[in-house]
N, C-alpha and C positions, 0 to 999 in steps of 0.2 A: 558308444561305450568304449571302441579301442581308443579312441583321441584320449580320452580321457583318461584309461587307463596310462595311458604314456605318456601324458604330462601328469600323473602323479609319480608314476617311476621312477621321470626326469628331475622332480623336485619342486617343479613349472606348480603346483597344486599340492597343498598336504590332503596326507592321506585321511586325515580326521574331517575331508570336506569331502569324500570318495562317495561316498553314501547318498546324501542329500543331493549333490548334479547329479547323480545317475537316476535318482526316482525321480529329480525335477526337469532332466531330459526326457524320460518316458511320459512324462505326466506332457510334456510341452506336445510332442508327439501324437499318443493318443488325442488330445482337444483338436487338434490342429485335422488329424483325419477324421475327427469325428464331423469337424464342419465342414471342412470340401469334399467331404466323399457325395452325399447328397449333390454336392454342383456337379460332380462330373457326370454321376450318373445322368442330371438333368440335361445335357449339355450332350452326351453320348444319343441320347435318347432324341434330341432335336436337330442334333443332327442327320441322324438314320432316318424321324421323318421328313427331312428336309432332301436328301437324298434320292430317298423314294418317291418325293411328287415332282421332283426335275427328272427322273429318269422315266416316267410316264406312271405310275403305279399309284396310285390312290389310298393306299391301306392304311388305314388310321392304327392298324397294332403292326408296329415297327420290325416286331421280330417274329411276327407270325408265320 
């Protein structure tokens, strides 16, 4: 939102298109973490049990 604000300050962007990038940056954003949040979680999670059975421990719940 500051980029943007400063390239329409600068002239770089009219202001009559201010509007539309700013909810179509937020809209890019929200989808964008709506899909890799899921991976990381998966990925955090595979690694911690992955961790846990090289360091000798067994435990099938990661964060037990």
């Amino acid at each position: 939102a500051a980029v943007l604000l400063v390239l329409c300050s600068t002239g770089v962007i009219h202001w009559d298109r201010f509007w539309e990038l700013f909810q179509n940056g937020y809209l890019f954003k929200f989808i964008v973490s709506v899909l890799d949040t899921p991976l990381i979680y998966a990925a955090v999670y595979s690694y911690v049990v992955w961790i846990r059975r090289t360091k000798g421990g067994v435990s099938p719940k990661p964060f037990a």
